[in-house]
C-alpha positions as CSV (number, residue, x, y, z in Angstrom):
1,X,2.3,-13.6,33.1
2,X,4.5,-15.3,30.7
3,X,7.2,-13.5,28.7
4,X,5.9,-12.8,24.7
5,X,8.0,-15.4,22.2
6,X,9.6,-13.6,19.4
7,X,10.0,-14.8,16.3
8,X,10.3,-12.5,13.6
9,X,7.7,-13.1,10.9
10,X,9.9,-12.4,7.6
11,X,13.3,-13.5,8.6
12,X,12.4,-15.1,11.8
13,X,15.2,-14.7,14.3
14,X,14.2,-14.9,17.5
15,X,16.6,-13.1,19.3
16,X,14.3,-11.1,21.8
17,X,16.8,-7.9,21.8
18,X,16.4,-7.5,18.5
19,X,12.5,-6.2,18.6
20,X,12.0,-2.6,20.2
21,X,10.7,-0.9,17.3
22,X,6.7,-0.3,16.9
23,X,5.5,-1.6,13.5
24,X,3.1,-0.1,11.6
25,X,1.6,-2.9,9.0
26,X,-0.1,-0.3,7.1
27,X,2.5,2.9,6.7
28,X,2.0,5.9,8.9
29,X,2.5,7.7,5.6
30,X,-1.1,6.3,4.1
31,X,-3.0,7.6,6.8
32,X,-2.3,4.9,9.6
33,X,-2.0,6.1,13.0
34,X,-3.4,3.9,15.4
35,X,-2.8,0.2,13.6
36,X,0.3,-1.5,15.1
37,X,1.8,-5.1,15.8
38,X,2.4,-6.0,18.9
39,X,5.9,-6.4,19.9
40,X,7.8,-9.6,18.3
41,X,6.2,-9.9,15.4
42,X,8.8,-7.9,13.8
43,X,12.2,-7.7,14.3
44,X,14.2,-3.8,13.6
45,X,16.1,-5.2,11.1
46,X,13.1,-6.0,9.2
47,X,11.2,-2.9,10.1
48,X,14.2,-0.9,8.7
49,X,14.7,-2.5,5.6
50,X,11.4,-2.5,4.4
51,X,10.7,1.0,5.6
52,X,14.3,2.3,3.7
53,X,14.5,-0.3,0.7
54,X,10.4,-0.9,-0.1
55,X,8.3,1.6,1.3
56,X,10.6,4.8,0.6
57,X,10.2,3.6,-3.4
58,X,7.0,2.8,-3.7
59,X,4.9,5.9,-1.4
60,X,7.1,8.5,-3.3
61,X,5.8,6.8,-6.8
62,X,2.1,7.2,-8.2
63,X,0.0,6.1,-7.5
64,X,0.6,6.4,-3.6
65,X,3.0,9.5,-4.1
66,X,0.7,11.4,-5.9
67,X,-2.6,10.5,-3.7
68,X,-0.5,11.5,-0.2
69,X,-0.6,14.4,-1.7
70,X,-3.9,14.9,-3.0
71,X,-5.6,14.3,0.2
72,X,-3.1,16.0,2.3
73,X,-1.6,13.4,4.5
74,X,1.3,14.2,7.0
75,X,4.1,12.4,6.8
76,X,5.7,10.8,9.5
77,X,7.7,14.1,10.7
78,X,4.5,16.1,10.5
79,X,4.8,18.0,7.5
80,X,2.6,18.4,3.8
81,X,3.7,15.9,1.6
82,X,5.4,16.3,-2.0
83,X,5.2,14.7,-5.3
84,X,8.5,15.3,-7.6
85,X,9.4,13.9,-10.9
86,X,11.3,15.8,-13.5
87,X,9.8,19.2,-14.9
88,X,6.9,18.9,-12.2
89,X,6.5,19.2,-8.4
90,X,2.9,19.0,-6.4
91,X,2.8,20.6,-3.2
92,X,0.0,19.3,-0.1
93,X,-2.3,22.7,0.4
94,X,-3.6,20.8,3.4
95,X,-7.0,20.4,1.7
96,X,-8.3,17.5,-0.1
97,X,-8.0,17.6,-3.4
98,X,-6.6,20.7,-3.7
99,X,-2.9,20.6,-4.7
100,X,0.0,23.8,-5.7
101,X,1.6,22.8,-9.1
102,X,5.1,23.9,-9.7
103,X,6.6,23.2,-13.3
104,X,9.4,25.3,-14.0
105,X,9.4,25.2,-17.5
106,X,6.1,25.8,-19.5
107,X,6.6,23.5,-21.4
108,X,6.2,20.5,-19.0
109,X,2.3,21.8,-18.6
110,X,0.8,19.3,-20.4
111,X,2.8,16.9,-18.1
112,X,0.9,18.2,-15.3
113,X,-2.3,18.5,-16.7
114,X,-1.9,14.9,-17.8
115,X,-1.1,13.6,-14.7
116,X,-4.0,15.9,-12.8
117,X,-6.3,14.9,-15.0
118,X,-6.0,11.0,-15.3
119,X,-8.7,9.5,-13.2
120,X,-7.1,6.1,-13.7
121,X,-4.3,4.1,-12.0
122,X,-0.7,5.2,-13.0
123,X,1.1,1.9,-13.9
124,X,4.6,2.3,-11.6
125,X,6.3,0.3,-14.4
126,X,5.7,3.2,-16.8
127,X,7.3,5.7,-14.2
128,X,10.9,3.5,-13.3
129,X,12.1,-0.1,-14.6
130,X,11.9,-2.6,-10.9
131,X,9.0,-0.4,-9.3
132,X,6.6,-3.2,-10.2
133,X,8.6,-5.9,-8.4
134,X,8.5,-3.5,-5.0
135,X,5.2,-2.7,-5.8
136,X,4.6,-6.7,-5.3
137,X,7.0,-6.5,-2.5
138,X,5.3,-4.2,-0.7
139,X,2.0,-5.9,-1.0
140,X,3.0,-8.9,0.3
141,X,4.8,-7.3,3.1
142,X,1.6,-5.7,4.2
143,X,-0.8,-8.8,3.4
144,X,1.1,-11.2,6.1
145,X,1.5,-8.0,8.7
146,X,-1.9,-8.0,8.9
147,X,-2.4,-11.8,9.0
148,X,-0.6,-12.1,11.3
149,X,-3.5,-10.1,13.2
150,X,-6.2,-11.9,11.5
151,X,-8.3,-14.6,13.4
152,X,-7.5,-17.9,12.1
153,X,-4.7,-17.4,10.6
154,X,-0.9,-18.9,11.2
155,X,0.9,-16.3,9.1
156,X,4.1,-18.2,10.4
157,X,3.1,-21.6,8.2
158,X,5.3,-23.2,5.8
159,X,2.7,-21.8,3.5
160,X,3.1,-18.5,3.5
161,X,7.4,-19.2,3.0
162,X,7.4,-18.2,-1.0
163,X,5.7,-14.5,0.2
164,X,7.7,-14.0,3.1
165,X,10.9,-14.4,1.2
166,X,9.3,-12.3,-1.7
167,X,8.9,-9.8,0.5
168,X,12.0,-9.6,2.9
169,X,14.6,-10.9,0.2
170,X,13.1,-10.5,-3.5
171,X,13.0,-13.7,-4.1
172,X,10.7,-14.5,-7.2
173,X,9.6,-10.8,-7.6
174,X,9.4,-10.9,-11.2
175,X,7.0,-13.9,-11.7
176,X,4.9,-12.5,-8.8
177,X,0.9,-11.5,-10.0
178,X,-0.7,-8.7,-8.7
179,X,-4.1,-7.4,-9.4
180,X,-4.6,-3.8,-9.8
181,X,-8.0,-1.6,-10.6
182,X,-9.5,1.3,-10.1
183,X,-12.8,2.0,-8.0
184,X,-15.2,4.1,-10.2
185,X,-16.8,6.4,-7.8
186,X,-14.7,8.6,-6.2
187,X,-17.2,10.2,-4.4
188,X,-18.1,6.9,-2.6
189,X,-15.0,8.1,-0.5
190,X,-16.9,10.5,1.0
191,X,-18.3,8.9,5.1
192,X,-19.8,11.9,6.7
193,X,-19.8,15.8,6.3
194,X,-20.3,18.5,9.1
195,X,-20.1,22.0,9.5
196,X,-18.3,23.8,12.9
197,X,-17.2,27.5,12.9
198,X,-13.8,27.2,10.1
199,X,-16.4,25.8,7.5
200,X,-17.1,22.4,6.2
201,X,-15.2,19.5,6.9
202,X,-15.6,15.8,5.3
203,X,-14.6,12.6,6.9
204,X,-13.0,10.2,3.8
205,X,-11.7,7.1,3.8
206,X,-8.0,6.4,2.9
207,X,-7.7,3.3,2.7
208,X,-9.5,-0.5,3.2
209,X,-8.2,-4.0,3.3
210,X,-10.0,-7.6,3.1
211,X,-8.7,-11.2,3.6
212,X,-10.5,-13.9,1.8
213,X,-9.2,-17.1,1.2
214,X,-10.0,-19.1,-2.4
215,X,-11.7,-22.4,-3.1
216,X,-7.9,-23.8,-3.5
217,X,-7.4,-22.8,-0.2
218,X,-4.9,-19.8,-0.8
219,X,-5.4,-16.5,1.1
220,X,-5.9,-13.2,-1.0
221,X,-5.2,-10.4,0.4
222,X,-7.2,-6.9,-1.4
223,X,-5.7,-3.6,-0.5
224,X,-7.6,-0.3,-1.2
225,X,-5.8,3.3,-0.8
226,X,-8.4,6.3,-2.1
227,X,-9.4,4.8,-4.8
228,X,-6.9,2.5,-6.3
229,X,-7.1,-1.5,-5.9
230,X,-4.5,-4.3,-5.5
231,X,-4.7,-7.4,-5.0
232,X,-2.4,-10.2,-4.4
233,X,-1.9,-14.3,-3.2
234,X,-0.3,-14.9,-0.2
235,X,0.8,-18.2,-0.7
236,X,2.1,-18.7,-4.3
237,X,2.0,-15.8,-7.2
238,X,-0.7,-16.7,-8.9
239,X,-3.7,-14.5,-8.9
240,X,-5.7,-15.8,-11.7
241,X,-8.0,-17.2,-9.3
242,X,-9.3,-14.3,-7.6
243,X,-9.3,-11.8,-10.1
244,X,-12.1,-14.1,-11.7
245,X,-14.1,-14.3,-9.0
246,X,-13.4,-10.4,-8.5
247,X,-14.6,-9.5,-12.1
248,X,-17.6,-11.7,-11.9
249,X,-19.4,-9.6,-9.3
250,X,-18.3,-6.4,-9.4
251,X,-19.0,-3.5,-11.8
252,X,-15.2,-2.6,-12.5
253,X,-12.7,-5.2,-13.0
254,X,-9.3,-5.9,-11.8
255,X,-6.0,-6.5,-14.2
256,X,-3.2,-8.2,-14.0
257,X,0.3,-7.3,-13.8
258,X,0.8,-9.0,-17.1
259,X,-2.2,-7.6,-18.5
């Protein structure tokens, strides 16, 4: 059996030393276990900046910082995660939906109630200036990961260049669309329930993801974690496209970044 090529899907070296890292396409700190790229898809470097410069940002921000927490996902180390930002600190019970509120001063309560309360989608630009532009990044980070294990699909095309330097370098961050939303029914979440001899315990889903490529011939790439939506184009930053199509059939509808 031949040796695996490796070229490096974001910054494409091919320098076969530099791959020894497993890569997680989905983080391990929204639930993902199990789903990894083979070897030589991506190279450490990559892996390490995306993981210290991307994803460190945008799980610790709502609405991923706040939904790790909510349904009690471990981080990478093991542990219950946390949600801080100032005058307010949620603490992982280890129970869905159940979460330990810490603000310090009473007078931050109607912070936390606020954010406890909200069933909707917490825009990241409203919690720190840039988060939307790693938001993007991240999305489109995750969108060619898992094209590149998608049948039919050459996530290594001249196509997919403008994303792939979006993602790994920043380029064009600020003009690039994303569509966000909010699924409805949160119950929906819910996939099967049993009882054993601690009680009852619920099987959710975390998260979803579908690739569906557009009469133009772009490939959109629709992300679901709990129940918060994004969507984004894979080949050029416009998303006008899909989110018509999306609101068209569906009965809740997806915005845009700009909207």
């Amino acid at each position: 059996m031949g040796q695996r090529t490796c070229d490096c899907l974001f910054c494409r070296t091919t320098d076969q030393s530099a791959f020894t890292r497993v890569e997680h396409p989905i983080p391990e700190s929204l639930g993902n276990d199990d789903l990894t790229l083979p070897l030589g898809v991506v190279c450490d470097r990559c892996n390490q900046y995306f993981g210290a410069k991307v994803e460190s940002s945008v799980l610790a921000r709502p609405p991923f910082g706040v939904e790790r927490v909510g349904q009690a996902i471990l981080t990478k180390k093991g542990k219950h995660p946390k949600y801080d930002e100032k005058g307010l600190s949620l603490l992982s019970t280890g129970f869905w939906d159940q979460v330990l509120v810490i603000v310090p001063d009473i007078s931050d309560r109607t912070k936390a109630e606020r954010l406890l309360s909200s069933p909707g989608i917490f825009y990241p630009e409203a919690v720190a200036p840039g988060h939307t532009e790693l938001l993007v990044r991240f999305l489109l980070k995750v969108g060619l990961e898992l094209a590149s294990l998608a049948d039919g699909v050459n996530p290594y095309d001249s196509g997919f260049d403008a994303a792939r330097k979006c993602a790994r370098f920043g380029d064009a961050a600020r003009h690039w669309d994303f569509g966000y939303g909010l699924y409805p029914r949160r119950r929906d979440l819910k996939l099967s329930s049993r009882v054993d001899e601690f009680g009852p315990l619920e099987t959710r889903q975390l998260y979803q993801y579908e690739m569906g490529i557009m009469p133009s011939g772009d490939l959109v790439f629709c992300f679901v974690f709990v129940t918060h939506v994004f969507a984004c184009n894979l080949n050029r930053p416009f998303i006008a496209e899909y989110l018509l199509g999306f609101n068209s059939i569906n009965d809740f509808t997806l915005k845009s970044r700009w909207h």
